[in-house]
LUMBA-677362 format. One record per residue (C-alpha): residue in one letter; x, y, z; residue number from 1. Coordinates in steps of 0.5 Angstrom, whole numbers, plus 500, padded with zeros to 3 digits. Each point is the difference from the previous one (the first is absolute). Layout:
N
SITE  type    x    y    z  seq
SITE     a    X    Y    Z  NUM
...
***
This chain:
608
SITE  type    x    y    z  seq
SITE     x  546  329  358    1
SITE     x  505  495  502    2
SITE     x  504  496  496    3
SITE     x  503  493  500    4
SITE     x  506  496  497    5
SITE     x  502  493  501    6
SITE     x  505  497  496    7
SITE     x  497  493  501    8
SITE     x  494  502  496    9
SITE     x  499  500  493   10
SITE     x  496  506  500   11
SITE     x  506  504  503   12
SITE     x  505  496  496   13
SITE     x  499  496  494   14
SITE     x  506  495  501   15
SITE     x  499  497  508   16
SITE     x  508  499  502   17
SITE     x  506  500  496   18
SITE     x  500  501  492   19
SITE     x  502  498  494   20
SITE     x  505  505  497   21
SITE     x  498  503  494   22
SITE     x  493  500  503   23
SITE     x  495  506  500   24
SITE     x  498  502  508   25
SITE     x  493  504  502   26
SITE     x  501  503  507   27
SITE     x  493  503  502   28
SITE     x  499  504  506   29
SITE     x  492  499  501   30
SITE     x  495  505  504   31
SITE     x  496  496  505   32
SITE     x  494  501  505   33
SITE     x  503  497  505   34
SITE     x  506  504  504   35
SITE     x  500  506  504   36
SITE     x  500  507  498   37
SITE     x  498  503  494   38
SITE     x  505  502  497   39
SITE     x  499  501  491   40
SITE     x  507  500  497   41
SITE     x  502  504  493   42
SITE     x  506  497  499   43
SITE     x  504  493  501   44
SITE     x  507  500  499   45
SITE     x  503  493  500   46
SITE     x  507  499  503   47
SITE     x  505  495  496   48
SITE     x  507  498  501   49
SITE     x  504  494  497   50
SITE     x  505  497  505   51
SITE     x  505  505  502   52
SITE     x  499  505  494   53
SITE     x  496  507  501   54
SITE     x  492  501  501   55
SITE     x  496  501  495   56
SITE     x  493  505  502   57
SITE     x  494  497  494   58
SITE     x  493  504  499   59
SITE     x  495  495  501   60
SITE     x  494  501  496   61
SITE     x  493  501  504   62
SITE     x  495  494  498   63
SITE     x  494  499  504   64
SITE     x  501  505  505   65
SITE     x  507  496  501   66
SITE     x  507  499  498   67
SITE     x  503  496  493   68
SITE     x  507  499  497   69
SITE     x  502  495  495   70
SITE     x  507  498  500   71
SITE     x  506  496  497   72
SITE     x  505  497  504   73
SITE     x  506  498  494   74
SITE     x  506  498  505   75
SITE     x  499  494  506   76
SITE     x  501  502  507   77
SITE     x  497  503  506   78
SITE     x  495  507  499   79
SITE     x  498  504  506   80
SITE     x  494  505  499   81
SITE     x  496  504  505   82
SITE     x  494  505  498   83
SITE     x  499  507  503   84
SITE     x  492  503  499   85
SITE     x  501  507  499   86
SITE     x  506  501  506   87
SITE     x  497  496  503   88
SITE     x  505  492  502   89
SITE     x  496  494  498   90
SITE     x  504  494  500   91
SITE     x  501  493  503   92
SITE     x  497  500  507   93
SITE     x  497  495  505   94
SITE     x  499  493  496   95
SITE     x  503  502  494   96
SITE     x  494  504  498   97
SITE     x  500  507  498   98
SITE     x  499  505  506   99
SITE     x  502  507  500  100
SITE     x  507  501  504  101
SITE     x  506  505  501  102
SITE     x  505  494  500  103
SITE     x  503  499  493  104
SITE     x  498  492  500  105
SITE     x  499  498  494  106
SITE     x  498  493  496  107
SITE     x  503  496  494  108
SITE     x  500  497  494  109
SITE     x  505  495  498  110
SITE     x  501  499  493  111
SITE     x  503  494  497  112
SITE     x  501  496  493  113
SITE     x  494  500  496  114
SITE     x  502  492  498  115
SITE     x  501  498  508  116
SITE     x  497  494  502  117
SITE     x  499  494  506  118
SITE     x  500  493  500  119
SITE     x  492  498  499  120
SITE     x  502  493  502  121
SITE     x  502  504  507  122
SITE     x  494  505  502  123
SITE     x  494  496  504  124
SITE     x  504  494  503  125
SITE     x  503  499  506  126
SITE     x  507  501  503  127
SITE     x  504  494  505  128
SITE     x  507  503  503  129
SITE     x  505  493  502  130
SITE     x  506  501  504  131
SITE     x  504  494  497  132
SITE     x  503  496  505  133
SITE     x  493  502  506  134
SITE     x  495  497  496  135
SITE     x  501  492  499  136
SITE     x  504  495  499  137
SITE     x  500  494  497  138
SITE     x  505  495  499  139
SITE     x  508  500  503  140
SITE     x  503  506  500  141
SITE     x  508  501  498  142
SITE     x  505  501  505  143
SITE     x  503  506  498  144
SITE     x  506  504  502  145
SITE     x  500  505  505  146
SITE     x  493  500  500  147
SITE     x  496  496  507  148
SITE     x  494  497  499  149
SITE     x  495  500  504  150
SITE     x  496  493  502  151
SITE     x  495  505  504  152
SITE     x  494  502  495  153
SITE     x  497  505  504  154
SITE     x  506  503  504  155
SITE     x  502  506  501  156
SITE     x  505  503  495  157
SITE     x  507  502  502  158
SITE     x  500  508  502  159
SITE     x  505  501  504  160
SITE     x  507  502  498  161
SITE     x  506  496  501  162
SITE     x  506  501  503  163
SITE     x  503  505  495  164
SITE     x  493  504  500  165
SITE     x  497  498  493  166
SITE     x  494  496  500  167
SITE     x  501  495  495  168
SITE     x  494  497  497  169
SITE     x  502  494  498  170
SITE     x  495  495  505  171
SITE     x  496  497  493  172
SITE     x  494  495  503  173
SITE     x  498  497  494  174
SITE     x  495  503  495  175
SITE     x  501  498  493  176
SITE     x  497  500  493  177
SITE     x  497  494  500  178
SITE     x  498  500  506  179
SITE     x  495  508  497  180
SITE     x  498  494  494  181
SITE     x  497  495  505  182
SITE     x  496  506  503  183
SITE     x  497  503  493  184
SITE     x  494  496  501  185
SITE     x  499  505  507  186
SITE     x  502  506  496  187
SITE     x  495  499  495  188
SITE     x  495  498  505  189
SITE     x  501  507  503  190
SITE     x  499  504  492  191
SITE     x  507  501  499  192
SITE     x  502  502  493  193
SITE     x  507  503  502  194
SITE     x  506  497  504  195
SITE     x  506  505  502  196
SITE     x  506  496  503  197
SITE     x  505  505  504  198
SITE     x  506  499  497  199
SITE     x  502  492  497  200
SITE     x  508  502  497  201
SITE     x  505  496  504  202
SITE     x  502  505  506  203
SITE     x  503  500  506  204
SITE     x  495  502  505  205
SITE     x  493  497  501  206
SITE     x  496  506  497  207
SITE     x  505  499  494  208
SITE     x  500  508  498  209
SITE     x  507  499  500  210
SITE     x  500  497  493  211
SITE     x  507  495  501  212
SITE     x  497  497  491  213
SITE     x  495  503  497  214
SITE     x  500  494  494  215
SITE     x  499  495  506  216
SITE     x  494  498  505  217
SITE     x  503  499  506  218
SITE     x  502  493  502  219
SITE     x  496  501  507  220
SITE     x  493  501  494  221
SITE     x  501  495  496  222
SITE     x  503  499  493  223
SITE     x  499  504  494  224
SITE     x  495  494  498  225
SITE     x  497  500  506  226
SITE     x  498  508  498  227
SITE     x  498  498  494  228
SITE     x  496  494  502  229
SITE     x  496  505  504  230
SITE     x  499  505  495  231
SITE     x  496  495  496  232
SITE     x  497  497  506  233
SITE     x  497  507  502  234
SITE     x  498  502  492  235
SITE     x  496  494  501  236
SITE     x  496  503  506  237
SITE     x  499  507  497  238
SITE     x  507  503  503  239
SITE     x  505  505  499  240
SITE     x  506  500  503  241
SITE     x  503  507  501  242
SITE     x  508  500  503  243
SITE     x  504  504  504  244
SITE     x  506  505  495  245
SITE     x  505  503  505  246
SITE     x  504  504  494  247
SITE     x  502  506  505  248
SITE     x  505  496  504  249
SITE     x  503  493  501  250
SITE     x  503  496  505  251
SITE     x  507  500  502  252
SITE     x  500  493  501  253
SITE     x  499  500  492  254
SITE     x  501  497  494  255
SITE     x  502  508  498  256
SITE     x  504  502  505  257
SITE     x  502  495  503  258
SITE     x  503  503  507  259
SITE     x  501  492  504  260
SITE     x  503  497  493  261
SITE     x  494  495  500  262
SITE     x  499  501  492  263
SITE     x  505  498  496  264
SITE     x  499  506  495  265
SITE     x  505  505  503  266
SITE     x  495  506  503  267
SITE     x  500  507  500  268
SITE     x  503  499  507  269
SITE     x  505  497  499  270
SITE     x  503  503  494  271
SITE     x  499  507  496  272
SITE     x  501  496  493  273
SITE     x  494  495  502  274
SITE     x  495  500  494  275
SITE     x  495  503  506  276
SITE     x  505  505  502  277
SITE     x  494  506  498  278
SITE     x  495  496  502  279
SITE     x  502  504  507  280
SITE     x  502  507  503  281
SITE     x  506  500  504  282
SITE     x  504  506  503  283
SITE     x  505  497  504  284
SITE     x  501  493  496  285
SITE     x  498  495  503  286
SITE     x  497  501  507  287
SITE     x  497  507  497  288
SITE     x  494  498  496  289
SITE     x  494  503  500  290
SITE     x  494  497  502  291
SITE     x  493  499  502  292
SITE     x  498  505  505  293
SITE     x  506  498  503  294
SITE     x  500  493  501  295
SITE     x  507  497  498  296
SITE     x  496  493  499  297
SITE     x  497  505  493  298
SITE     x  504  502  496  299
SITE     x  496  505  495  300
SITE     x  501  499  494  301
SITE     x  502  505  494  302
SITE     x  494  499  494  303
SITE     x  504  504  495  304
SITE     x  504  495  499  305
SITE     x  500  497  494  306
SITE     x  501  494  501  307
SITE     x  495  500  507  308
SITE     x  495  502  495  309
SITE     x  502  494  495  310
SITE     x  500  495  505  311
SITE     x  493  501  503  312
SITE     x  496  504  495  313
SITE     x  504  496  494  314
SITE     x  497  495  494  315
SITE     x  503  494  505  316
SITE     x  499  505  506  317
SITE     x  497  499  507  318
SITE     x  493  503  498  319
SITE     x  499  496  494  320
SITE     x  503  494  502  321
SITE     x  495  498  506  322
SITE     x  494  503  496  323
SITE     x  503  494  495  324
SITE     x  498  495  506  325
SITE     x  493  502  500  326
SITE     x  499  506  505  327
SITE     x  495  505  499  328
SITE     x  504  506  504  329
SITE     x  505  504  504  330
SITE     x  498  505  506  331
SITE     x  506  503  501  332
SITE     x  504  501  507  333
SITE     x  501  508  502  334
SITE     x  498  502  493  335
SITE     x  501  507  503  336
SITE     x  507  499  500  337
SITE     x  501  498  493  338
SITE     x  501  506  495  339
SITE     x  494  501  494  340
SITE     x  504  498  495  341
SITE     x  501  494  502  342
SITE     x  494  499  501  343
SITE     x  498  501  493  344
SITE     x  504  496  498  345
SITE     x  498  495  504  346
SITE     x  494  500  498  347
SITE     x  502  500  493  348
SITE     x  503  493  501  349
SITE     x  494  498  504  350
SITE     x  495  501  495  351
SITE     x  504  498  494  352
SITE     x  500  492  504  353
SITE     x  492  500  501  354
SITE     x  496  506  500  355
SITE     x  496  499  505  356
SITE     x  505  500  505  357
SITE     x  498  503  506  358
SITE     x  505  505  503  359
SITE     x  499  503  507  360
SITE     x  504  504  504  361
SITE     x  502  500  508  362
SITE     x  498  509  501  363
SITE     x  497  502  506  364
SITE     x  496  506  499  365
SITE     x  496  502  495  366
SITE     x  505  498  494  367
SITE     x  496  505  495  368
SITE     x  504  506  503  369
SITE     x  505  497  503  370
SITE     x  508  503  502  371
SITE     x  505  496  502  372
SITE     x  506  502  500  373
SITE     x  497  507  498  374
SITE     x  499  497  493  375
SITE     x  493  501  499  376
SITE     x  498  491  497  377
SITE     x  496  500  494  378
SITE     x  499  492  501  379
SITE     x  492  502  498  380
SITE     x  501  503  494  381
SITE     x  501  494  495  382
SITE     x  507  498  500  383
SITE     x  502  497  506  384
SITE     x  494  497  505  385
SITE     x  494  496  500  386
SITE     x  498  501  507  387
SITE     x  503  500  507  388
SITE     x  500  497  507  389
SITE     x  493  505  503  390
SITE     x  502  502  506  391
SITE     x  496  506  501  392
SITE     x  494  496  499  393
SITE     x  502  495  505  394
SITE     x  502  507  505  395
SITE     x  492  502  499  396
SITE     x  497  494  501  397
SITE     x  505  499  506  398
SITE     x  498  507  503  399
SITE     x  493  499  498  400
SITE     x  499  494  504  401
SITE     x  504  502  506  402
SITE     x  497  507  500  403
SITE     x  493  498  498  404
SITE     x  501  507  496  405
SITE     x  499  499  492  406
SITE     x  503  507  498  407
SITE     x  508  497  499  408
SITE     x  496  495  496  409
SITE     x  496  503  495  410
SITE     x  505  506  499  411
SITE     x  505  495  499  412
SITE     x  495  495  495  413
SITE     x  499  507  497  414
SITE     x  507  502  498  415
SITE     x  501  493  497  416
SITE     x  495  500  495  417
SITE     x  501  508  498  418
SITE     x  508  499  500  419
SITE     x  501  494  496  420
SITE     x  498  497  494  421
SITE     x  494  495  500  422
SITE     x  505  495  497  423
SITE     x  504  501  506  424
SITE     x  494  500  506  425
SITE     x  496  494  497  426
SITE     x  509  497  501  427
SITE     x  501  502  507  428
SITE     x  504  494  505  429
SITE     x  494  502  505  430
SITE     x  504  497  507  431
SITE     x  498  500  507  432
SITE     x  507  497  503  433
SITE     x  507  497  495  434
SITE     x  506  499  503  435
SITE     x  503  506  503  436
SITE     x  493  502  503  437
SITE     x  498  497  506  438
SITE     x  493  495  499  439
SITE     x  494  503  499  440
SITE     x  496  496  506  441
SITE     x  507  503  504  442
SITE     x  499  506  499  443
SITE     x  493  501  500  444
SITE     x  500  497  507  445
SITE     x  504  506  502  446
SITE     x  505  496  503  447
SITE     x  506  505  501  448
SITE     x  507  496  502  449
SITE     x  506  504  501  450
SITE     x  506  495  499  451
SITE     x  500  495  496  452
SITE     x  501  495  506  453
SITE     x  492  503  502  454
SITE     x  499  498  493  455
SITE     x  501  493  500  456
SITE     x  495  498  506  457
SITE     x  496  505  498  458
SITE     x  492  498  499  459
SITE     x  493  502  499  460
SITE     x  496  497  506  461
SITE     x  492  498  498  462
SITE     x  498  506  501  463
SITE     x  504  503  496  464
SITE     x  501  495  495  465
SITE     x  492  501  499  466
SITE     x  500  507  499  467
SITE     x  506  500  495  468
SITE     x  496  494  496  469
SITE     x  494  504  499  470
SITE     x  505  506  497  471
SITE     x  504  496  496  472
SITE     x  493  498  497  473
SITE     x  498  507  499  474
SITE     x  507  502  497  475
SITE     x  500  493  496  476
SITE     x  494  501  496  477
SITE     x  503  509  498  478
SITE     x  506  496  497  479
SITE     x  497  495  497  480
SITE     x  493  505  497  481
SITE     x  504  508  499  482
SITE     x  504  500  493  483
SITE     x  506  495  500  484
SITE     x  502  494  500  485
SITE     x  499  497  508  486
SITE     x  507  497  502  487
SITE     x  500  494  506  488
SITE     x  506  500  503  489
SITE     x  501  493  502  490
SITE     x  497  498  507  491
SITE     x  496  506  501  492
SITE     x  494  496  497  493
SITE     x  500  495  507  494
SITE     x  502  507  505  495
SITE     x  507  498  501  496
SITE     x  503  505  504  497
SITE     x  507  504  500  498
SITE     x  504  507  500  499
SITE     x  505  503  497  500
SITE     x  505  495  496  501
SITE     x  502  495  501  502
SITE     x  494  498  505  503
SITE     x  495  501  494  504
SITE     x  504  495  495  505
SITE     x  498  494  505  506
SITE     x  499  494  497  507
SITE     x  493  499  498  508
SITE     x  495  496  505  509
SITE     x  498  493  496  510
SITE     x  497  498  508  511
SITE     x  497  506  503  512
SITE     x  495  503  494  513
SITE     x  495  505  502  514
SITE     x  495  496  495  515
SITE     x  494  506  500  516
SITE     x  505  505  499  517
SITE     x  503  495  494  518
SITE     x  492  499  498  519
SITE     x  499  508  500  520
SITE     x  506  500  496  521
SITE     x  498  496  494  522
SITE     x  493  502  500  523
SITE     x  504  507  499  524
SITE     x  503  497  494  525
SITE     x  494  496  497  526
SITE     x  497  507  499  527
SITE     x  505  503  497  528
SITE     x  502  494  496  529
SITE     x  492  499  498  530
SITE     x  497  503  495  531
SITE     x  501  506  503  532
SITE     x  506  501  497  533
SITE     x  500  505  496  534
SITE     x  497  504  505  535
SITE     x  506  501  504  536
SITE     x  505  499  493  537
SITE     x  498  507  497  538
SITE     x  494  502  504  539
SITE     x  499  507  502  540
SITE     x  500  503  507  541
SITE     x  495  504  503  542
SITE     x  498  502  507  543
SITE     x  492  499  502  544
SITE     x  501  503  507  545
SITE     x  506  501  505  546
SITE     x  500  504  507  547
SITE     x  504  499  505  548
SITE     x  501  494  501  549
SITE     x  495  495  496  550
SITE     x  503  500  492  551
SITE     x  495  496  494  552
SITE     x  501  501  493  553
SITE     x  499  497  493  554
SITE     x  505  496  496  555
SITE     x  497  501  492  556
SITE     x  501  499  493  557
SITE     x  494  500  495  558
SITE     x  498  493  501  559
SITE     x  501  499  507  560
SITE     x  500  503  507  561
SITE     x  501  498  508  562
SITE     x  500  505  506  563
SITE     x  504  499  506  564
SITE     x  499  502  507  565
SITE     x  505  501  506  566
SITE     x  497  502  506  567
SITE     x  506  501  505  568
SITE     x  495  503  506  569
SITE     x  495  498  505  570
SITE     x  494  503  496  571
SITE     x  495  497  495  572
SITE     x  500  503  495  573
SITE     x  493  500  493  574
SITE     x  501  500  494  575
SITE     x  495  501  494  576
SITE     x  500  496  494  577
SITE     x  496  498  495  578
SITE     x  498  493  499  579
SITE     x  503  494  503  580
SITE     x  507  499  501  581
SITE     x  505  493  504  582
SITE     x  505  502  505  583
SITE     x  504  494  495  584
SITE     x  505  498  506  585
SITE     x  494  498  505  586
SITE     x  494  499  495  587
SITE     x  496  505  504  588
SITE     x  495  504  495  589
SITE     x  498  507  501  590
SITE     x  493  503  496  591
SITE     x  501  508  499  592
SITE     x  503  501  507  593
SITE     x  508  498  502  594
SITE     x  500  500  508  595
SITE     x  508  500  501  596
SITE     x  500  497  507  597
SITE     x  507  503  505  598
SITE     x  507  497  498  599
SITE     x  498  497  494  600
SITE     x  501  500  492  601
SITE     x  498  497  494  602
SITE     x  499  499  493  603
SITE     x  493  500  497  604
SITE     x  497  498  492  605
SITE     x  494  503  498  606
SITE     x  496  493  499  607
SITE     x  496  501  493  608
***
């Protein structure tokens, strides 16, 4: 007898992901006629400890010629658990299935707040990240001092420093709010339901993440009418505008700490009678300040403040004043580096203005076990996050597709689905490319440039171009079918190229389209946004087949079902279904039999 155990299947554990405190959870160790060996266990002792406290050794009861235990998990956080059949380690092995094994590998439980819940409205839709001033522009722009104004749409960003070292950022071609409100239009077209603007707040750089006035638009985007006129227009289109918070440092050119004496408020900088005087740390007032990672241009805020709370988490604060104006959302800036209690409070000051709010937290690593700053996070157990940035999957689809081997990418699909709440997954900000990383087609044509001067004229050439497409079709169609919420960032839908930043913050090309790749895109989003979209709102996950290089699976729930196939080989591969089927983006019908021809990928529809 041999003997199984996979956290991903009721049968084994009765609550697939993270659960609800207070919860009963069945573990079931189940004998199978598969495996090697004939080994017959007389006992099975479950291995269980809380995070960071002592062991526990539980009997599991003998059932059915294998192994139960019921539990109840009272308190939020992470549990590990492993089991020993007699003396022998049964733990978490190769793709997270049980496998007998002398290393102390263990899975985990994430508990969380039993009244924890996500935006509905959120789940199912469709994500369009905006880099403000690179997206389009509309009307006159406002001289503005110290900022240059570019009049080459398309140009290369400045990247080189200046005569005293410092690369100033502050080169602004022109993109606007009314210049993203006169191409809501494209953006519907193309089935988005969720705007996010890399930060809007007046600053004194182009990526603005050095928050000069949090309660003003930059002049350069428009005026706060302009916003709201924006608000309006893409709620009519079905659109919801997520923004930027950047609560864990301001800019030294700020309102706050006013080191140029722009402001007229006397800033932390100027004075340690200043009304922010504690919003920063100093240890040699005033050039000893700390700051994010270092970069004088950042000063860190202090969130135990008192009167920085007030002012951004406040009844008239921050947080509540723009969801005044109509935002659906925040997805916050280095979230790894804003302790748990701000957090909380944060999210109490969001969800008392709307409940449905949207929370997203920039985290790089898996964020249900995350330590940063060897604090172990709790963003997941109810209080503080309702979804991050998924970088790990986008790390897999990446591998997948370079490698042509599916085994980082259903570990990784695996470990999403048992760490996190469901209402996490089915939340998740599923991105290919942002604005730290460079574009996906870039990347996918394995174009590797060591300097920024190479980065700057780099380019795919056809051939190269060619093979990176048909990848990017294959992870576009992962992104946008495993759980989460698909993520465009903006001009990856027309194969706009570009390495690390500043090169993949270039101005979107109005002029040099890939029109077929921006078809593939909107038929992506048509499917997802059909009546489908249930399917990929709450549906479930199962794997129907995977080897090394070919990966299908089912997206479920109890009305609806579609499958979906990535073949990154050269082979053909047969699968058998029973009754006809339609691959829905090339209307192709299949009857019993799904022939997954190299190279290819799909979504078929059982066609009743």
């Amino acid at each position: 007898m041999s003997y199984y155990y996979n956290p991903l299947d009721e049968a084994c554990k009765s609550i697939i992901g993270g659960i609800p405190r207070m919860s009963e959870l069945t573990l079931r160790i189940k004998k199978s006629i598969s495996g090697e060996g004939n080994f017959s266990a007389q006992t099975c002792t479950l291995i269980l400890c809380k995070d960071g406290e002592a062991e526990q050794r539980l009997s599991m009861k003998s059932q059915n010629g294998g192994f139960e235990i019921t539990l109840q998990f009272n308190q939020c956080g992470l549990y590990f658990y492993r089991f020993e059949l007699d003396d022998k380690g049964f733990d978490c092995g190769e793709m997270r299935r049980g496998a007998f094994s002398d290393a102390k590998r263990c899975w985990q439980i994430t508990v969380f707040e039993s009244y924890y819940q996500t935006p509905a409205w959120f789940k199912g839709g469709i994500m369009y990240q905006i880099f403000p001033d690179r997206f389009y522009k509309s009307g006159d722009i406002p001289i503005a001092e110290h900022k240059i104004l570019r009049s080459d749409w398309g140009g290369t960003p400045r990247y080189q420093p200046n005569e005293f070292g410092k690369v100033l950022n502050n080169d602004f071609f022109g993109g606007n709010l009314n210049g993203i409100r006169e191409k809501l239009p494209y953006l519907k077209d193309l089935g988005i339901t969720t705007l996010y603007f890399n930060p809007i707040f007046e600053a004194y750089s182009n990526h603005r993440y050095d928050t000069g006035d949090y309660m003003k638009i930059d002049p350069l985007l428009g005026t706060s009418e302009d916003f709201d006129r924006l608000v309006e227009t893409a709620k009519e289109c079905g659109i919801g505008i997520i923004l930027d918070g950047v609560f864990n440092h301001t800019g030294d050119d700020s309102r706050y700490f006013n080191r140029y004496g722009r402001y007229p408020e006397v800033g932390a900088y100027q004075s340690t009678n200043s009304p922010y005087a504690d919003w920063y740390g100093f240890y040699e007032f005033p050039e000893g300040y700390e700051s994010w990672w270092g970069i004088a241009t950042l000063p860190a805020v202090n969130e135990n403040s008192e009167s920085y709370q007030n002012f951004i988490l406040g009844k008239n604060g921050v947080l509540k004043n723009w969801i005044k104006h109509g935002i659906m959302g925040w997805r916050l800036d280095v979230a790894d580096e804003i302790p748990d209690f701000f957090l909380s409070l944060l999210r109490t000051s969001v969800k008392e203005e709307n409940p449905d709010a949207v929370i997203i937290g920039e985290v790089w690593e898996d964020a249900s076990n995350k330590i940063a700053y060897s604090v172990r996070r709790k963003y997941l157990q109810g209080n503080e996050l309702d979804s991050v940035m998924n970088y790990p999957l986008k790390d897999a689809i990446i591998n997948f597709m370079q490698t042509g081997n599916t085994t980082m990418l259903r570990e990784t699909i695996f470990q999403l689905i048992d760490n996190y709440p469901k209402q996490t997954l089915d939340s998740l900000m599923n991105i290919l490319s942002t604005h730290d990383t460079p574009r996906i087609l870039t990347v996918l044509g394995n174009q590797v440039c060591e300097t920024k001067e190479q980065m700057e004229v780099a380019r795919l050439n056809d051939e190269a171009k060619k093979s990176a497409k048909a990848k990017l079709k294959m992870a576009a169609l992962l992104q946008f079918t495993l759980p989460g919420v698909p993520c465009i960032y903006y001009g990856d839908e027309i194969g706009m190229e570009g390495d690390r930043d500043p090169f993949c913050r270039k101005c979107y090309d109005w002029e040099n389209a890939d029109e077929d790749l921006r078809t593939y895109y909107r038929n992506l989003g048509k499917i997802r946004q059909s009546d489908l979209r249930g399917i990929f709102s709450e549906g479930v996950y199962r794997e129907i087949y995977a080897d090394s290089s070919c990966l299908v699976f089912e997206r479920r729930t109890d009305s609806n079902c579609v499958y979906i196939f990535v073949n990154c080989s050269n082979r053909n591969y047969n699968i058998n279904f029973h009754g006809k089927h339609r691959e829905l983006l090339t209307e192709t019908i299949y009857c019993n039999n799904l022939e997954i021809k190299p190279f290819s990928c799909g979504i078929i529809q059982e066609i009743k």
